[in-house]
N, CA, C and O atoms as a GROMACS GRO file, in nm:
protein
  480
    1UNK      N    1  -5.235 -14.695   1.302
    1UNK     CA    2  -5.364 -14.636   1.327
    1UNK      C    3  -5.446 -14.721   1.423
    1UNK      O    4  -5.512 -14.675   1.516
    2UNK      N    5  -5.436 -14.829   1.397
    2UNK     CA    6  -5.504 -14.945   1.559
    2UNK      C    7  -5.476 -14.893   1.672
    2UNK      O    8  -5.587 -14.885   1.723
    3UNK      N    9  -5.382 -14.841   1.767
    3UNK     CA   10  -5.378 -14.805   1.875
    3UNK      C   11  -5.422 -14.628   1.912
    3UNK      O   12  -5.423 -14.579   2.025
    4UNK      N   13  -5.453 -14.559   1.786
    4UNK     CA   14  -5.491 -14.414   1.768
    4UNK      C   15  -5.646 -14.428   1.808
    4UNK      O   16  -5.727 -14.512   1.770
    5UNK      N   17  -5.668 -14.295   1.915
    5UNK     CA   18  -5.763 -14.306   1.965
    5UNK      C   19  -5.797 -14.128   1.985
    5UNK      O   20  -5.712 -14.054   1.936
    6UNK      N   21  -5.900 -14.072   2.044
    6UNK     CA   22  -5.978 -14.010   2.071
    6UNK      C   23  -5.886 -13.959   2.206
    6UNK      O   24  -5.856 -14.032   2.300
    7UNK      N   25  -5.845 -13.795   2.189
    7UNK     CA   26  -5.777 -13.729   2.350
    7UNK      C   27  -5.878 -13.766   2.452
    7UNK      O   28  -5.833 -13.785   2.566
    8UNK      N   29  -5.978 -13.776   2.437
    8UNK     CA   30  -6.054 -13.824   2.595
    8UNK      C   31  -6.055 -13.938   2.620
    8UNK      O   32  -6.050 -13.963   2.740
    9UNK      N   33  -6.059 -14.048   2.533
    9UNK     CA   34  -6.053 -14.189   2.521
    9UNK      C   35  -5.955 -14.196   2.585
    9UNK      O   36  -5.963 -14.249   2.696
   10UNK      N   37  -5.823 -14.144   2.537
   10UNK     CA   38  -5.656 -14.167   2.590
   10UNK      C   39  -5.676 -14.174   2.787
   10UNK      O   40  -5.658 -14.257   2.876
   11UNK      N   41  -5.716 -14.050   2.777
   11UNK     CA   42  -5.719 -14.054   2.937
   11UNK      C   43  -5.845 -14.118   2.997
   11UNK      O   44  -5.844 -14.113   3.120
   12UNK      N   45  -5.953 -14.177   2.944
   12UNK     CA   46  -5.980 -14.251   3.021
   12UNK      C   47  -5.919 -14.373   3.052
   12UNK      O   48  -5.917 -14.440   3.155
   13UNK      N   49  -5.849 -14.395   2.890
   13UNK     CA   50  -5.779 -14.576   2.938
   13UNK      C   51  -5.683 -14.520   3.043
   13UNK      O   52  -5.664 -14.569   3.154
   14UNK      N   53  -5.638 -14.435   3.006
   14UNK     CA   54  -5.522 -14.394   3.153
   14UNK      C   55  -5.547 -14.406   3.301
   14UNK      O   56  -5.470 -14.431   3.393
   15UNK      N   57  -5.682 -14.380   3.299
   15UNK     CA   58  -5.725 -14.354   3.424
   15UNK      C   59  -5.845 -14.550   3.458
   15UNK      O   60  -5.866 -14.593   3.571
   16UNK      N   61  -5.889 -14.610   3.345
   16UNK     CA   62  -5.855 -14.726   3.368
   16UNK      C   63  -5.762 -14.810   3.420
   16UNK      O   64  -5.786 -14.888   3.512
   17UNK      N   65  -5.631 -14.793   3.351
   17UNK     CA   66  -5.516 -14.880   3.353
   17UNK      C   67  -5.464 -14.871   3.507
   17UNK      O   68  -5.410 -14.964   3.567
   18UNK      N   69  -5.502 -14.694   3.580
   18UNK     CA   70  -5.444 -14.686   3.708
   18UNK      C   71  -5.552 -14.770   3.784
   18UNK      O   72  -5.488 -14.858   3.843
   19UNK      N   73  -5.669 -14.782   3.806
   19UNK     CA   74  -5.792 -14.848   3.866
   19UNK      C   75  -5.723 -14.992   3.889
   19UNK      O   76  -5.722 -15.040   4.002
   20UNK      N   77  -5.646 -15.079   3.746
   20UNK     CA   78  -5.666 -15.201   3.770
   20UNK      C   79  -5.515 -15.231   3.768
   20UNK      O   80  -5.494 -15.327   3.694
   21UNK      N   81  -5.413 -15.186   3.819
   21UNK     CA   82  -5.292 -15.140   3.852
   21UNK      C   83  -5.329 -15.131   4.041
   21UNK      O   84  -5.290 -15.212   4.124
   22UNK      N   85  -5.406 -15.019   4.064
   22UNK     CA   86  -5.417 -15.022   4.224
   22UNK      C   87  -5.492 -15.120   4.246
   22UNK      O   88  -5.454 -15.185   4.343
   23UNK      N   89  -5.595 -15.165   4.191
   23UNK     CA   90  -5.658 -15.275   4.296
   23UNK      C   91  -5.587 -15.442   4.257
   23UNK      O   92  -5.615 -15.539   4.328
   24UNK      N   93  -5.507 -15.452   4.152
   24UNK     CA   94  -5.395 -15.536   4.130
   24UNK      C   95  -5.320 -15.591   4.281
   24UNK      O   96  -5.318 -15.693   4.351
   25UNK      N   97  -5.235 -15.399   4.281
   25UNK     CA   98  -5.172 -15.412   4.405
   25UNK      C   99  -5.231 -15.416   4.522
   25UNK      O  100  -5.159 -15.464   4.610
   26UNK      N  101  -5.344 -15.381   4.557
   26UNK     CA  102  -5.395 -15.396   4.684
   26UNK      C  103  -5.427 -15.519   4.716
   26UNK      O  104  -5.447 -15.541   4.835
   27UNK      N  105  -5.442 -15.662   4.590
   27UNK     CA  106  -5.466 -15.769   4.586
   27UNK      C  107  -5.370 -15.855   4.638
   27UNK      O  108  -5.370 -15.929   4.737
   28UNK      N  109  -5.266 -15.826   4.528
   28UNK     CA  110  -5.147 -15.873   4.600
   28UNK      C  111  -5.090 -15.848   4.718
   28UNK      O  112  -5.028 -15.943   4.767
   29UNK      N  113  -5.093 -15.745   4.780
   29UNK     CA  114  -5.047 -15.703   4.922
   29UNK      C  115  -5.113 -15.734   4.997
   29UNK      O  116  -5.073 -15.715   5.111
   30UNK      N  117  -5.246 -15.798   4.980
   30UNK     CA  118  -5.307 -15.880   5.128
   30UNK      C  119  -5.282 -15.969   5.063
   30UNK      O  120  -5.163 -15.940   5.080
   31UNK      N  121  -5.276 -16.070   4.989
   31UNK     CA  122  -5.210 -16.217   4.924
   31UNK      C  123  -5.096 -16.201   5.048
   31UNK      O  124  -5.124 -16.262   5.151
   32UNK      N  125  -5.020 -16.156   5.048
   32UNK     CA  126  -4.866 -16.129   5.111
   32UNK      C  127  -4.906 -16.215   5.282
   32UNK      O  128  -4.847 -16.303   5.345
   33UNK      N  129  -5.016 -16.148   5.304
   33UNK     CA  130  -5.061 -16.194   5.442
   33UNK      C  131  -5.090 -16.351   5.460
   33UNK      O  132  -5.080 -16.423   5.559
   34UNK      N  133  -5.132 -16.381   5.323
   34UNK     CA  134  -5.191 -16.537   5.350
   34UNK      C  135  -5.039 -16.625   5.334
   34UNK      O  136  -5.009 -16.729   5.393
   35UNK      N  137  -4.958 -16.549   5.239
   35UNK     CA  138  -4.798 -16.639   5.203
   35UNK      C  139  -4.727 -16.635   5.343
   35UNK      O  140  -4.713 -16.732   5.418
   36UNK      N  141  -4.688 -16.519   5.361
   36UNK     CA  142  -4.577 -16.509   5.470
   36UNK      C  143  -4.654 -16.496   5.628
   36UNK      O  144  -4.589 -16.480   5.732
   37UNK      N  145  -4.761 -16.503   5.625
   37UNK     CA  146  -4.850 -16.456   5.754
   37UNK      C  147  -4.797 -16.312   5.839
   37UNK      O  148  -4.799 -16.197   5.794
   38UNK      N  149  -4.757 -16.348   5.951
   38UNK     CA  150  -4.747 -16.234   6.026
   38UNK      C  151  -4.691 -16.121   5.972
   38UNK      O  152  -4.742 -16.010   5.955
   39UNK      N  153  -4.548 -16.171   5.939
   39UNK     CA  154  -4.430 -16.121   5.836
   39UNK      C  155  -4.470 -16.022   5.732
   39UNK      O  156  -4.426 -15.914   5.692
   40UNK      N  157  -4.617 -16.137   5.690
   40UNK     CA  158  -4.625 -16.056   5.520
   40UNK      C  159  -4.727 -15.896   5.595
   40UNK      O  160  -4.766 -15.818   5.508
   41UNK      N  161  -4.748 -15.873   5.682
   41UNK     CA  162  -4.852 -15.747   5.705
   41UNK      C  163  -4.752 -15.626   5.647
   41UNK      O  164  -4.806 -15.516   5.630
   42UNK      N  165  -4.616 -15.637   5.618
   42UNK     CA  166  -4.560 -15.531   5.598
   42UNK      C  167  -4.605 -15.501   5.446
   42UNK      O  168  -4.638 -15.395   5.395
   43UNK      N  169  -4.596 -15.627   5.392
   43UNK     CA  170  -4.625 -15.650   5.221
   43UNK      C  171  -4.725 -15.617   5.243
   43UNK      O  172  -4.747 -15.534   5.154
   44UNK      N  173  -4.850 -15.625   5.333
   44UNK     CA  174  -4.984 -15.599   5.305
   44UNK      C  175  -5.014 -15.440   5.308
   44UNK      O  176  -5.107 -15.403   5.237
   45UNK      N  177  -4.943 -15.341   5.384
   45UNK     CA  178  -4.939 -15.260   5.397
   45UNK      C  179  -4.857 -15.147   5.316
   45UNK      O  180  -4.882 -15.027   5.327
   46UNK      N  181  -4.757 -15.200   5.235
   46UNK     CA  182  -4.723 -15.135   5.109
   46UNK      C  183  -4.797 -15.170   4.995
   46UNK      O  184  -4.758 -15.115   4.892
   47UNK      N  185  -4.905 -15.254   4.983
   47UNK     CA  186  -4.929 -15.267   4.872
   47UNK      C  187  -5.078 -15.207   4.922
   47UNK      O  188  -5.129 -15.124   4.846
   48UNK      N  189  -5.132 -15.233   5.012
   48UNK     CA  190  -5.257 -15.164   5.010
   48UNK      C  191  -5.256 -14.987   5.002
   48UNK      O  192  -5.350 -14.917   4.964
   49UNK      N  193  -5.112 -14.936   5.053
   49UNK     CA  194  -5.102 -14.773   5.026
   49UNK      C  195  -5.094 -14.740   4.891
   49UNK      O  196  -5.166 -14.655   4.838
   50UNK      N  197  -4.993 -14.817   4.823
   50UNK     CA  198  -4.935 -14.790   4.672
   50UNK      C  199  -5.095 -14.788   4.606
   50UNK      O  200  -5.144 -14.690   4.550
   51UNK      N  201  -5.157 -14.904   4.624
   51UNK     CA  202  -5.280 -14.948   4.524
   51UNK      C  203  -5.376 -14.837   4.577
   51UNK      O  204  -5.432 -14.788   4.479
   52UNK      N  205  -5.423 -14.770   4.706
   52UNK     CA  206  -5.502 -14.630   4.740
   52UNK      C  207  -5.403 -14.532   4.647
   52UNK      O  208  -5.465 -14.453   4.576
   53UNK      N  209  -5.266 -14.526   4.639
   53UNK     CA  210  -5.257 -14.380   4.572
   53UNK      C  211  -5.251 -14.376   4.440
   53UNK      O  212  -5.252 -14.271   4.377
   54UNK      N  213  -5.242 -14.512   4.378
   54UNK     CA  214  -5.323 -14.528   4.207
   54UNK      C  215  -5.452 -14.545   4.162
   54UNK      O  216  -5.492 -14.540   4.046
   55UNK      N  217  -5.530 -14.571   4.290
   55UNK     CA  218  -5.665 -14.569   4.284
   55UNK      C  219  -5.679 -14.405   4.310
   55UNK      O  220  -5.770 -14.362   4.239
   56UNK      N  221  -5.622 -14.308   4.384
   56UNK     CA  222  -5.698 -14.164   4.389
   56UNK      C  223  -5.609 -14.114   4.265
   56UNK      O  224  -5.619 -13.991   4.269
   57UNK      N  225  -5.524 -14.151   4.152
   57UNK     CA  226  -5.444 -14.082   4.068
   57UNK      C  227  -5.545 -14.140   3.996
   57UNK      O  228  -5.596 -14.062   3.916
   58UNK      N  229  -5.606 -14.282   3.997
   58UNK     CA  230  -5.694 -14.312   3.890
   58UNK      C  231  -5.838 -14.182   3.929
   58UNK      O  232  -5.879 -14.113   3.836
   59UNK      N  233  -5.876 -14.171   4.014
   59UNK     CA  234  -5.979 -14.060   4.041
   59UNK      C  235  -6.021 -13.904   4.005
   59UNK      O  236  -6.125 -13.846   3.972
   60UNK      N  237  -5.875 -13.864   4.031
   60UNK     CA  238  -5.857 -13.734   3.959
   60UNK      C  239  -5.809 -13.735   3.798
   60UNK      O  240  -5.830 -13.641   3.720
   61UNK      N  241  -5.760 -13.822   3.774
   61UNK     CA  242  -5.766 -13.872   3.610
   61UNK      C  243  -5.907 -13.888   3.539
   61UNK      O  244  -5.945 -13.821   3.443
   62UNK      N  245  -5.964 -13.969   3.592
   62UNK     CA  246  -6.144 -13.947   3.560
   62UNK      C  247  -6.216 -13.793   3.561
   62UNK      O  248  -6.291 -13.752   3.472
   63UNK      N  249  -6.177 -13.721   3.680
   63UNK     CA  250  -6.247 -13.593   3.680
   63UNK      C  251  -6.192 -13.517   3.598
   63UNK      O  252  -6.269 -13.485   3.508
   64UNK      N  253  -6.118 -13.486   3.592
   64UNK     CA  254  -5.959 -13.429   3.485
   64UNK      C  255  -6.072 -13.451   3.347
   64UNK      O  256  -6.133 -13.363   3.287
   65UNK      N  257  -6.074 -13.598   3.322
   65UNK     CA  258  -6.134 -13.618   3.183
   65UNK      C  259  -6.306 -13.602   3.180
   65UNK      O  260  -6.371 -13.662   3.093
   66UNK      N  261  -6.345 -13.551   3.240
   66UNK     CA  262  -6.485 -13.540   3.295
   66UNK      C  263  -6.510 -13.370   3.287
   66UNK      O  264  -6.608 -13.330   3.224
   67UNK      N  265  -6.447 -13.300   3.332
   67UNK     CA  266  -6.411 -13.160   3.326
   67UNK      C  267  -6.369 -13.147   3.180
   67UNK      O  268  -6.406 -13.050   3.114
   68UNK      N  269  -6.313 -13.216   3.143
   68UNK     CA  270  -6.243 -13.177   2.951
   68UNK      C  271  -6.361 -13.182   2.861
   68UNK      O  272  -6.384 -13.105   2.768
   69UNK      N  273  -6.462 -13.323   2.916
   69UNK     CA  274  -6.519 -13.351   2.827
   69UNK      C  275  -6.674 -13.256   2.843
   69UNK      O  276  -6.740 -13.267   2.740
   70UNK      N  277  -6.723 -13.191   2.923
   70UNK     CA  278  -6.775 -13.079   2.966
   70UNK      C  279  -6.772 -12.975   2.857
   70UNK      O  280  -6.862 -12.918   2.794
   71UNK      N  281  -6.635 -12.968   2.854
   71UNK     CA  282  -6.614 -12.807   2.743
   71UNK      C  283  -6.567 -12.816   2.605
   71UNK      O  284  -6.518 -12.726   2.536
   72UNK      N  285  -6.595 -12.969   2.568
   72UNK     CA  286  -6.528 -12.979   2.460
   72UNK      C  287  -6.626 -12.956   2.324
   72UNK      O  288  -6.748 -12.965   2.344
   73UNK      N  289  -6.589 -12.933   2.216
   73UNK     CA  290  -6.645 -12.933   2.096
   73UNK      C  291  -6.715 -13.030   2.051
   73UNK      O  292  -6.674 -13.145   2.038
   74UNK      N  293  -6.816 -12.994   2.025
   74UNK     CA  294  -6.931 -13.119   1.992
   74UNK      C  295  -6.929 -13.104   1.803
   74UNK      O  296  -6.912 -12.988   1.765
   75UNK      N  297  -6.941 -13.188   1.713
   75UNK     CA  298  -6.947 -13.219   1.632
   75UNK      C  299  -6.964 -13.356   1.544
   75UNK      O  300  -6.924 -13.461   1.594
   76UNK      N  301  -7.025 -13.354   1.408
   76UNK     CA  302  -7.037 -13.465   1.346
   76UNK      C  303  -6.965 -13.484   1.267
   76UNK      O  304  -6.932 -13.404   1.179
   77UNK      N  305  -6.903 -13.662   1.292
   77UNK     CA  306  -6.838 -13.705   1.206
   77UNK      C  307  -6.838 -13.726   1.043
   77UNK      O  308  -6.913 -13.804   0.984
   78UNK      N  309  -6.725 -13.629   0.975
   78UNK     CA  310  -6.787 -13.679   0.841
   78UNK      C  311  -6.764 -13.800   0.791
   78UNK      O  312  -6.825 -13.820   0.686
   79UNK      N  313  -6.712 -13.870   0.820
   79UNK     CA  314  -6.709 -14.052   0.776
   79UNK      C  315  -6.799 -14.135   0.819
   79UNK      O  316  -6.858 -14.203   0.736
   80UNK      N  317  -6.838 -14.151   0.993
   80UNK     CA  318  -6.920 -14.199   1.058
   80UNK      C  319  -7.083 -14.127   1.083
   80UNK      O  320  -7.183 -14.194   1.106
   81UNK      N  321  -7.080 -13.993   1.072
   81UNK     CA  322  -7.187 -13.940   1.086
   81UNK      C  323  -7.205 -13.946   1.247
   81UNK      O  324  -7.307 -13.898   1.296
   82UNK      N  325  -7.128 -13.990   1.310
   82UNK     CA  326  -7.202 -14.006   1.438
   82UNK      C  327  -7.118 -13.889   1.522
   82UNK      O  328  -7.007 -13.844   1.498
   83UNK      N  329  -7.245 -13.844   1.671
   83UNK     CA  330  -7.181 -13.679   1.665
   83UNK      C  331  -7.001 -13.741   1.813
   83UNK      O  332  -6.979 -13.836   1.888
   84UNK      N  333  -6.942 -13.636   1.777
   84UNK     CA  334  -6.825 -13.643   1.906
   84UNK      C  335  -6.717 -13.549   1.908
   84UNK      O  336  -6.657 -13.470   1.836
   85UNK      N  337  -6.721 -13.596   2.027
   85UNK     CA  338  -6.648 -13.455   2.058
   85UNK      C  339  -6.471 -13.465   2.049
   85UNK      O  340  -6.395 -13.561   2.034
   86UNK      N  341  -6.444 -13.294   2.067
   86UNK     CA  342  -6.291 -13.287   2.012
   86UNK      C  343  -6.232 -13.167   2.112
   86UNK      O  344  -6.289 -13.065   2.153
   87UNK      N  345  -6.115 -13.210   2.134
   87UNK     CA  346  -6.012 -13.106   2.260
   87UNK      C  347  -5.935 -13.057   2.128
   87UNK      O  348  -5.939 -13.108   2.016
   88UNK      N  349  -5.870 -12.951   2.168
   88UNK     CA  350  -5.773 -12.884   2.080
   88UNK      C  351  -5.795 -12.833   1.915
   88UNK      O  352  -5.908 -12.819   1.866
   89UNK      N  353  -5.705 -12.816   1.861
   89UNK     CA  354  -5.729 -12.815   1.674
   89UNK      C  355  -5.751 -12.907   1.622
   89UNK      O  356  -5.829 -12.905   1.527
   90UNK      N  357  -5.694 -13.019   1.662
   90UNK     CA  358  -5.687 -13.160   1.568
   90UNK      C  359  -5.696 -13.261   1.715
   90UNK      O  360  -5.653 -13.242   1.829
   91UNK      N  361  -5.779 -13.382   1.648
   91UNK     CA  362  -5.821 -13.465   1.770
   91UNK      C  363  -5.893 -13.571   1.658
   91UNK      O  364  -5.888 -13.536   1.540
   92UNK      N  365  -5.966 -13.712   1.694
   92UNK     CA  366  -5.964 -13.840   1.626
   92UNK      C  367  -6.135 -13.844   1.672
   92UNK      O  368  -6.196 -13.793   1.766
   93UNK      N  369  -6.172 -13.926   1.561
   93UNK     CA  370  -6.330 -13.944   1.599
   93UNK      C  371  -6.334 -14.044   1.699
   93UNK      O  372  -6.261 -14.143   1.696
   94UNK      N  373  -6.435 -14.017   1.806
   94UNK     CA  374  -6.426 -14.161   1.858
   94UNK      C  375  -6.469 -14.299   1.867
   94UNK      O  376  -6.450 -14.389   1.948
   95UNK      N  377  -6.548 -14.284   1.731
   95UNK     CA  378  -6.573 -14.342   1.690
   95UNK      C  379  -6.507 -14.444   1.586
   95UNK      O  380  -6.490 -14.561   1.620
   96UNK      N  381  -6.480 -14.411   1.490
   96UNK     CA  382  -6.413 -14.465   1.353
   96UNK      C  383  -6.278 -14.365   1.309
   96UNK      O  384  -6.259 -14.317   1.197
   97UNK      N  385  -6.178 -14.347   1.448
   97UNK     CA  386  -6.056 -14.271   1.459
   97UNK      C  387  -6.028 -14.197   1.339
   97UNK      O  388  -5.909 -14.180   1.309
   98UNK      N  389  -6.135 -14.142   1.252
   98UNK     CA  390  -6.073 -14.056   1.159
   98UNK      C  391  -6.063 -13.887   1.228
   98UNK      O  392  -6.152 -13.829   1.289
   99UNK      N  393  -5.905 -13.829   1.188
   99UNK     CA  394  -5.870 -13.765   1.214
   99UNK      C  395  -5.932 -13.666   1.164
   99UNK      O  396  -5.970 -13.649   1.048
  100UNK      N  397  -5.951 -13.554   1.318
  100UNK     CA  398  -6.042 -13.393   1.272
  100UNK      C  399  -5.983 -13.293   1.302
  100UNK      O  400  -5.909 -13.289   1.400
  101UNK      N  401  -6.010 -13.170   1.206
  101UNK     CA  402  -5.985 -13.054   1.231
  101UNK      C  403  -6.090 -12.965   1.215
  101UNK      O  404  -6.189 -12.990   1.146
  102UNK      N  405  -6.070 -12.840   1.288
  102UNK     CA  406  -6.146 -12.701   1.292
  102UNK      C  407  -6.070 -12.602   1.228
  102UNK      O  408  -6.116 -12.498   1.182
  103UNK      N  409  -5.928 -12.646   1.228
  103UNK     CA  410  -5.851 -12.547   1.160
  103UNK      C  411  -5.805 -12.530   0.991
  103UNK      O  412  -5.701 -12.567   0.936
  104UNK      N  413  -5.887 -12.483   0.951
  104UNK     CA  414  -5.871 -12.468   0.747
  104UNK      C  415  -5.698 -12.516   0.743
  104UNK      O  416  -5.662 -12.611   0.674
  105UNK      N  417  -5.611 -12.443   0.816
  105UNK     CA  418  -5.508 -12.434   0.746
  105UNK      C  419  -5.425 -12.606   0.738
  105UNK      O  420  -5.341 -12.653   0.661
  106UNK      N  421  -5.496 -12.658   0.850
  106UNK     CA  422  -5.440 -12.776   0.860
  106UNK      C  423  -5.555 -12.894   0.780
  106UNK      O  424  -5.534 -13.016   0.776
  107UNK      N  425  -5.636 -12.847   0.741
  107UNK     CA  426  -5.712 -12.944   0.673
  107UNK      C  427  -5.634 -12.963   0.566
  107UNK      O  428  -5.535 -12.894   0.538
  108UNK      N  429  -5.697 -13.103   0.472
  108UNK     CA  430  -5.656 -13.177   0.378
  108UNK      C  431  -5.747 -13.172   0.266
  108UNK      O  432  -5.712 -13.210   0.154
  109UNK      N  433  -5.920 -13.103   0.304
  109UNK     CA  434  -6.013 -13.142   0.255
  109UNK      C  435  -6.113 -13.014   0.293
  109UNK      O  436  -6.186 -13.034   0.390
  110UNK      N  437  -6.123 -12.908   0.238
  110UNK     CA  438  -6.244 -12.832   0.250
  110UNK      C  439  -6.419 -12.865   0.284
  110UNK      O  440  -6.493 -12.939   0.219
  111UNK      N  441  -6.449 -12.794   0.393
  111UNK     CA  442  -6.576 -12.816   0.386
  111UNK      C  443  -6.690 -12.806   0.255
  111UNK      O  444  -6.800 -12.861   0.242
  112UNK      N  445  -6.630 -12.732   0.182
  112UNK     CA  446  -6.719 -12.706   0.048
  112UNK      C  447  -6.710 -12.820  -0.056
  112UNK      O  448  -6.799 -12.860  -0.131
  113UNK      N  449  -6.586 -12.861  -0.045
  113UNK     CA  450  -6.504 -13.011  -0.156
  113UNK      C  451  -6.564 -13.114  -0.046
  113UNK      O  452  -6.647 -13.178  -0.110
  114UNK      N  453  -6.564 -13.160   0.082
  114UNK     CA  454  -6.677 -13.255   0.137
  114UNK      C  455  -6.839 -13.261   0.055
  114UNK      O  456  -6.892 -13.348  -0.014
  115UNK      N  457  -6.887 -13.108   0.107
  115UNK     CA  458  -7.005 -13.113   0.048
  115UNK      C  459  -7.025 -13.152  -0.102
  115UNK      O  460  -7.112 -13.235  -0.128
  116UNK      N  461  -6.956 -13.101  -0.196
  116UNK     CA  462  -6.930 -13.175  -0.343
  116UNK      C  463  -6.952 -13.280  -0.310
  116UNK      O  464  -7.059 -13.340  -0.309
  117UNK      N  465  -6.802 -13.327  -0.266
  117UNK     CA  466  -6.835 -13.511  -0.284
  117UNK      C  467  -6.952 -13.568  -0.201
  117UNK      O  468  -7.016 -13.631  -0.285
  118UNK      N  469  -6.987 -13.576  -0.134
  118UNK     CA  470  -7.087 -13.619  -0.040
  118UNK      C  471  -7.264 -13.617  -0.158
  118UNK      O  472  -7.365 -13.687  -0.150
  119UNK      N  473  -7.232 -13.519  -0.239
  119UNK     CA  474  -7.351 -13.484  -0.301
  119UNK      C  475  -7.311 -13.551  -0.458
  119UNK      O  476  -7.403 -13.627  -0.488
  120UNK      N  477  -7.239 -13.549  -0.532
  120UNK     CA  478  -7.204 -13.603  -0.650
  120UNK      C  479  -7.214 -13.819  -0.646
  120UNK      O  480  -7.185 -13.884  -0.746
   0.00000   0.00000   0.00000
């Protein structure tokens, strides 16, 4: 459950991980220039393309998750209380990763048996 996270969370680290992946490589590929000098411009020039086309995969990964999070289901957490949102039937708070549903059949726990306990 430590690495369980929130479907929008997922793709933002995704679209993190590509950000610091391309500018990694774009780092290293002018490094290349200061090691090998003249030589290295070839290294500088594969790594500065590779690191632009994980930096625009990191870009449309952001909008991608920017557009999701637009239309997604807004709701409050019943463990945390705090409100967040959810893609699909089942999806994780993003808060305190407890797992949610909209769908009765897949619940574990009725809204009416919440309200009980919550009130008892």
């Amino acid at each position: 459950m430590f690495f369980k996270s929130s479907k929008i969370n997922e793709f933002r680290l995704w679209g993190l991980l590509l950000t610091m992946i391309g500018m990694g490589l774009m780092v290293l590929g002018t490094a290349g220039i200061v090691f090998w000098g003249q030589s290295g411009k070839i290294v500088a020039a594969i790594g500065l393309v590779t690191g632009l086309v994980a930096m625009l995969g990191s870009l449309a990964i952001y909008f991608w998750a920017g557009m999701l999070s637009t239309s997604a289901v807004q709701l409050e957490c019943p463990e945390c209380h705090k409100l967040t949102k959810m893609l699909g039937k089942t999806d994780r708070c993003m808060f305190c990763k407890t797992i949610l549903t909209l769908d009765p059949s897949q619940a574990t726990i009725t809204a009416e048996e919440l309200e009980h306990k919550t009130t008892v």
